[in-house]
N, CA, C and O atoms as a MOPAC input file, in Angstrom:
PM7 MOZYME 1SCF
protein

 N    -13.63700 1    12.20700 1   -11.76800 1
 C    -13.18400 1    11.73700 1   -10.48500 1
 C    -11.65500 1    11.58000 1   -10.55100 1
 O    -11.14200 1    11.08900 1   -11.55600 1
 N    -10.94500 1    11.97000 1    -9.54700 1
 C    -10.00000 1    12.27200 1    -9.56200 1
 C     -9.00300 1    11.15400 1    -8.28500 1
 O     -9.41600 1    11.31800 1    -7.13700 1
 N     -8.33500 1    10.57000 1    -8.35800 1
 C     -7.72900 1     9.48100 1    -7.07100 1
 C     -6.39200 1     9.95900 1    -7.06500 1
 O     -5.64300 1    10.44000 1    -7.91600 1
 N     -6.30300 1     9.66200 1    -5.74400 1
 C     -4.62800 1     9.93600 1    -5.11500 1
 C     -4.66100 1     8.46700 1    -4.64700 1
 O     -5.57800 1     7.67100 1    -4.45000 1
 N     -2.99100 1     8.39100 1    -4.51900 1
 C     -2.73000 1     6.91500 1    -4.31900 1
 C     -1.53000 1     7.12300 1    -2.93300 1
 O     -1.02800 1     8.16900 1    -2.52000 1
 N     -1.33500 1     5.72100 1    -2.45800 1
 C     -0.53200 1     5.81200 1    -1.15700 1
 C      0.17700 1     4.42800 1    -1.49100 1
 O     -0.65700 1     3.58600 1    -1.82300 1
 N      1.37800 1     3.99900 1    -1.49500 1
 C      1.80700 1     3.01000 1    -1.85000 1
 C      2.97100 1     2.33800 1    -0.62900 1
 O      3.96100 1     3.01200 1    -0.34400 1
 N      2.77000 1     1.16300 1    -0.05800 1
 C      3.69400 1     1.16100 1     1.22300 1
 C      4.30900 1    -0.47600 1     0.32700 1
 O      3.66900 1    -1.06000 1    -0.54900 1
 N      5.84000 1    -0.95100 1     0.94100 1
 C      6.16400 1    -2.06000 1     0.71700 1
 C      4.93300 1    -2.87900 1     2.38600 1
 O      4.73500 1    -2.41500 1     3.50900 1
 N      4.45900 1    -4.06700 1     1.77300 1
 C      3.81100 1    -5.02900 1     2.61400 1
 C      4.86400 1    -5.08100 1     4.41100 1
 O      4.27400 1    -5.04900 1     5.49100 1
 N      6.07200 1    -5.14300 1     4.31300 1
 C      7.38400 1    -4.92700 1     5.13600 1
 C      7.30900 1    -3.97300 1     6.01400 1
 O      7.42900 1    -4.11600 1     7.23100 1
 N      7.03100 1    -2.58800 1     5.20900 1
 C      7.31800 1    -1.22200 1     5.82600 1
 C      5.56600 1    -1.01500 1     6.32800 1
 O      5.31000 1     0.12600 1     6.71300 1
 N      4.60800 1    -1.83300 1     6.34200 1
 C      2.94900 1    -1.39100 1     6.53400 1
 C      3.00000 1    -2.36000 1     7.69800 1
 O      3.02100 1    -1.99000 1     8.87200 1
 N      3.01300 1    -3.33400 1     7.39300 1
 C      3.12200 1    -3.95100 1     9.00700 1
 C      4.27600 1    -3.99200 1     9.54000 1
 O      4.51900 1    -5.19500 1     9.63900 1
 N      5.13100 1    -3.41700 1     9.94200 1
 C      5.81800 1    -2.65600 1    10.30900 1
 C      5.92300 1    -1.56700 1    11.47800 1
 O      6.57700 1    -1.54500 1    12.52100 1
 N      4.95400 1    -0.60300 1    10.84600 1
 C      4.71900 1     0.64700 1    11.46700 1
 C      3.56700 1     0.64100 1    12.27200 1
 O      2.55500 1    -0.03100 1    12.07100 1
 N      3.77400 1     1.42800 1    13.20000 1
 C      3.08500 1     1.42000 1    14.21000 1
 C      2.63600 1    -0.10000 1    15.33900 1
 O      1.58000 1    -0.66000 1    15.63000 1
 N      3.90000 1    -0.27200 1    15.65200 1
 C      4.27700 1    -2.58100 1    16.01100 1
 C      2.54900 1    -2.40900 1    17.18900 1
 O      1.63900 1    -3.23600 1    17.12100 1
 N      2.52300 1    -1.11900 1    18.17400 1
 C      1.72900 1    -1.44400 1    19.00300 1
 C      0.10300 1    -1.39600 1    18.22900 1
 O     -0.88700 1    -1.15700 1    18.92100 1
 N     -0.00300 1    -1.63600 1    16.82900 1
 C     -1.24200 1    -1.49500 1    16.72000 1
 C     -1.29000 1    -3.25900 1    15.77200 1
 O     -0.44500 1    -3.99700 1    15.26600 1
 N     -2.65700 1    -3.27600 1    15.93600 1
 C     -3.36700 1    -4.80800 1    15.16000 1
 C     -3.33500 1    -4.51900 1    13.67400 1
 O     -3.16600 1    -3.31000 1    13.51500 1
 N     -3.45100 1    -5.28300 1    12.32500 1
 C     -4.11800 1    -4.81600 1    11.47400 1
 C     -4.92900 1    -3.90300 1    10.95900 1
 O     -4.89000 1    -2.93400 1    10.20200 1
 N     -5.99700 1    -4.77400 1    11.88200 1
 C     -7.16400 1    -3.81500 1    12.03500 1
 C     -7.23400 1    -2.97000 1    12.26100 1
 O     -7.98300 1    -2.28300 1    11.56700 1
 N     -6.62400 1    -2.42400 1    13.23500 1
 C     -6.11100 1    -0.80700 1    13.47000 1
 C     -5.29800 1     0.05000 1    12.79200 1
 O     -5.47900 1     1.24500 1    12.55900 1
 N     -4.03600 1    -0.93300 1    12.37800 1
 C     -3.63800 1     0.52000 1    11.01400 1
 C     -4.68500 1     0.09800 1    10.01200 1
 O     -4.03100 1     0.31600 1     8.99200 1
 N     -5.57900 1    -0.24800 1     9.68000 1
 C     -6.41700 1    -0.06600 1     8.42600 1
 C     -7.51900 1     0.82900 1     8.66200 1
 O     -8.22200 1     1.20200 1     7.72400 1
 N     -7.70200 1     1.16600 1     9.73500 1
 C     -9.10700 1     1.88300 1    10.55900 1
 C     -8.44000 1     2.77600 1    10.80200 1
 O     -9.19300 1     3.68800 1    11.14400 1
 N     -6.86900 1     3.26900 1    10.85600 1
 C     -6.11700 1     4.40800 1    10.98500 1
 C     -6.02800 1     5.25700 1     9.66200 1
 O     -6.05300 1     6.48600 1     9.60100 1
 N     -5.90800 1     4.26300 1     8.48900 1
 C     -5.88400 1     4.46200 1     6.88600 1
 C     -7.47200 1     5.45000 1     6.53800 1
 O     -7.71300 1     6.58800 1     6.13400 1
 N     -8.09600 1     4.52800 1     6.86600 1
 C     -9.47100 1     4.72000 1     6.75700 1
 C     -9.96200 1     6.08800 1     7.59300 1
 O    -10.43800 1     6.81200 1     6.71900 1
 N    -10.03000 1     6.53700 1     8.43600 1
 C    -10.06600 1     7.84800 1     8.95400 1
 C     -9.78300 1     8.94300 1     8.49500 1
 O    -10.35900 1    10.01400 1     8.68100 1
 N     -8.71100 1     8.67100 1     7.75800 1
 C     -7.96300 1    10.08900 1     6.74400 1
 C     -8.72500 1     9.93600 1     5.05400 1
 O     -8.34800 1    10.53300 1     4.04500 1
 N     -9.64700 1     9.14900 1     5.14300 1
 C    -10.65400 1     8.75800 1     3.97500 1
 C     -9.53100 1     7.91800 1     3.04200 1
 O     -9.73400 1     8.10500 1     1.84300 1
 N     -8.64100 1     7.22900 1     3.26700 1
 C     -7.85900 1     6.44600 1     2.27200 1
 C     -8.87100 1     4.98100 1     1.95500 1
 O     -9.87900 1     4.89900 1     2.65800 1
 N     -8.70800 1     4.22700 1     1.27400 1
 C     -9.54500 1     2.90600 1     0.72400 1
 C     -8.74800 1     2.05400 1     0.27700 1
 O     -8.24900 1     2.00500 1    -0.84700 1
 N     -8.55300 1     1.05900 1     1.53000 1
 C     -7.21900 1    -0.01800 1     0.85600 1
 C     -8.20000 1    -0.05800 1    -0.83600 1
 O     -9.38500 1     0.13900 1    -1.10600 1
 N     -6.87300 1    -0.44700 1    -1.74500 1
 C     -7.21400 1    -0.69400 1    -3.25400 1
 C     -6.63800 1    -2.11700 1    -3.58800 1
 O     -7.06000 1    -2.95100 1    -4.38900 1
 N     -5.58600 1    -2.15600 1    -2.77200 1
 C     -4.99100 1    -4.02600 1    -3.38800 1
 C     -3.66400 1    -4.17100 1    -2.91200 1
 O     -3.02100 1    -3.44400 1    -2.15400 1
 N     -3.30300 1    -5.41800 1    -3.58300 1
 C     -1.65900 1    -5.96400 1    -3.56100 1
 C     -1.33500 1    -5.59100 1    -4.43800 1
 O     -2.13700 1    -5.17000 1    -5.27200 1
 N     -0.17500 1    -5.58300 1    -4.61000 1
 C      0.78500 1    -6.27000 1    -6.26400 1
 C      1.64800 1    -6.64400 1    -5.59200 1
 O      2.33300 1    -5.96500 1    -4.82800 1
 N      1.73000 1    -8.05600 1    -5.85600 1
 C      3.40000 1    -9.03200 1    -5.44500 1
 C      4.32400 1    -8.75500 1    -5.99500 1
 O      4.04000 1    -8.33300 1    -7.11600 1
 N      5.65200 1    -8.76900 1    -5.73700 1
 C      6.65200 1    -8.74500 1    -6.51600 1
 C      6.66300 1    -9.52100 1    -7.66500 1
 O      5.94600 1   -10.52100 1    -7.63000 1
 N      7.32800 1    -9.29900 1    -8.72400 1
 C      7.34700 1   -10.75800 1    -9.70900 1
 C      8.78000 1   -11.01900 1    -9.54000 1
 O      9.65100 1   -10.25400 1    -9.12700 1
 N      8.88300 1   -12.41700 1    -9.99200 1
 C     10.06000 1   -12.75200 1   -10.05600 1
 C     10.81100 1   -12.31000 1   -11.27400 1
 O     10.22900 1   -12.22000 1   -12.35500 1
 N     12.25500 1   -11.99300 1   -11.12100 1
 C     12.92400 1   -11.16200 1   -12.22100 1
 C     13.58500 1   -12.49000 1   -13.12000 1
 O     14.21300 1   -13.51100 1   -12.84000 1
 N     12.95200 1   -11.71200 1   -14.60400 1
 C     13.46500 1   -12.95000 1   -15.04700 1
 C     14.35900 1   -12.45300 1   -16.25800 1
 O     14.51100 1   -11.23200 1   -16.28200 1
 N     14.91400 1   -13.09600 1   -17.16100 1
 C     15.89200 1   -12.15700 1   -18.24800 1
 C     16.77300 1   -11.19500 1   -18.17000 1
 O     17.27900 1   -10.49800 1   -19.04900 1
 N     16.96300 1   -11.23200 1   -16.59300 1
 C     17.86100 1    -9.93400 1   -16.63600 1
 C     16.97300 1    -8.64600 1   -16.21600 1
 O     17.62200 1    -7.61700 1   -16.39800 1
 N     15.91400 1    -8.45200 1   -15.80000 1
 C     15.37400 1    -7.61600 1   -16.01500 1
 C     14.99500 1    -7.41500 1   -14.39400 1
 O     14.57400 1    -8.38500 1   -13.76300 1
 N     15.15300 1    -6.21100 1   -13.80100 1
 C     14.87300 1    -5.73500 1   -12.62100 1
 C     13.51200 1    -5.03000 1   -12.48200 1
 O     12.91300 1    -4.19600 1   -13.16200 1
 N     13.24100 1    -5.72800 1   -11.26500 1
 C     11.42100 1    -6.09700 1   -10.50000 1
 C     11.03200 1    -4.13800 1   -10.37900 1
 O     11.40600 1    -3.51500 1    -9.38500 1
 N     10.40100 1    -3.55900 1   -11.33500 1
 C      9.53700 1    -2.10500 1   -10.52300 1
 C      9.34600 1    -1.94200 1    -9.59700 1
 O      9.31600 1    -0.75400 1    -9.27900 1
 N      9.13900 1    -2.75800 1    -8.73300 1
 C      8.61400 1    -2.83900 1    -6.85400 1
 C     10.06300 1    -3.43600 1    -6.23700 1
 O     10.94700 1    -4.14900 1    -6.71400 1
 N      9.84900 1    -2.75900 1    -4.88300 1
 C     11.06500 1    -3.58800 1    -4.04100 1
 C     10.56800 1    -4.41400 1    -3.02000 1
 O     11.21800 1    -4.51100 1    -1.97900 1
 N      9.42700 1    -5.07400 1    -3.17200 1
 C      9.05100 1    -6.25700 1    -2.70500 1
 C      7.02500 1    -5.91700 1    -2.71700 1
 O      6.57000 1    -4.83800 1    -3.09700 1
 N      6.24500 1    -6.93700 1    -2.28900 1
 C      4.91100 1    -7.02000 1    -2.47800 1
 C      4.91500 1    -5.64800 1    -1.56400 1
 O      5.58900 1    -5.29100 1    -0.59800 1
 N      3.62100 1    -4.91700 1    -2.48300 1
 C      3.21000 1    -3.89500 1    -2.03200 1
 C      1.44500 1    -4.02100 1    -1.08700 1
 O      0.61100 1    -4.89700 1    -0.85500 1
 N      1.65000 1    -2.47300 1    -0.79400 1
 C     -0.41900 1    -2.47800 1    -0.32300 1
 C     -0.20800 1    -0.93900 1    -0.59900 1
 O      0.55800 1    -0.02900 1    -0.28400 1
 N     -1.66600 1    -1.24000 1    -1.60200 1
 C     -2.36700 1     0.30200 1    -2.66300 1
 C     -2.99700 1     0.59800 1    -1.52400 1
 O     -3.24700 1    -0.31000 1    -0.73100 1
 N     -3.38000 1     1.99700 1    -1.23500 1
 C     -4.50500 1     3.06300 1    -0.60800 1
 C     -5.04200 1     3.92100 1    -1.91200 1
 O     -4.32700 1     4.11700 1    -2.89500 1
 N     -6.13100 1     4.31300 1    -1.81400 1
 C     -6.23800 1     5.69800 1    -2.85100 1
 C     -7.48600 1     6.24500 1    -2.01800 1
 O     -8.02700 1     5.44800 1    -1.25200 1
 N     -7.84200 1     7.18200 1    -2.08500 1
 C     -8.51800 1     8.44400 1    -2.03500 1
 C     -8.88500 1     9.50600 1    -2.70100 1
 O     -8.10300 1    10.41700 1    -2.97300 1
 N     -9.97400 1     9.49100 1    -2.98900 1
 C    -10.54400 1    10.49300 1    -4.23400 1
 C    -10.37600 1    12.08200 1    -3.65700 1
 O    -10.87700 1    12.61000 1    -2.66500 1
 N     -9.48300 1    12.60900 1    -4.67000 1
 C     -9.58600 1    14.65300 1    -4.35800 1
 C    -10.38300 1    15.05500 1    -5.03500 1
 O    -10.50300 1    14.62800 1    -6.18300 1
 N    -10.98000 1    15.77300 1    -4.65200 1
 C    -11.45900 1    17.17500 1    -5.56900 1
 C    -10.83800 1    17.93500 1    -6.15100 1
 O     -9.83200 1    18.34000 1    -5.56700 1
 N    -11.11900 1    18.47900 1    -7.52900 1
 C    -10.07400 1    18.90200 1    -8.75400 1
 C    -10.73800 1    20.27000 1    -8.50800 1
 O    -10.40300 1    21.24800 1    -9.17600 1

């Protein structure tokens, strides 16, 4: 099994598309066979060390055929 992934900042997902509900960009996600997968929050940077993400994210993935 094979997954593709879709990765939006939390910011830029509600965001887009202002005239729709939640519920509706997720039922928009969902149509193109995507499957919300999760969060990951930002962490706080600590030591000097700069955050991988540029703020809390939202996972999609969708399984391809290989």
């Amino acid at each position: 099994m094979v997954w593709e992934y879709k990765v939006f900042t939390a910011e830029n997902f509600l965001g887009s598309d202002d005239d729709l509900t939640l519920e509706e960009k997720l039922n928009k996600f969902g149509k193109d066979n995507w499957e919300f997968s999760g969060i990951i929050q930002k962490p706080y940077t600590t030591l000097g060390k700069d955050s991988k993400v540029d703020g809390d994210c939202i996972i999609f993935k969708r399984r391809i055929e290989n």
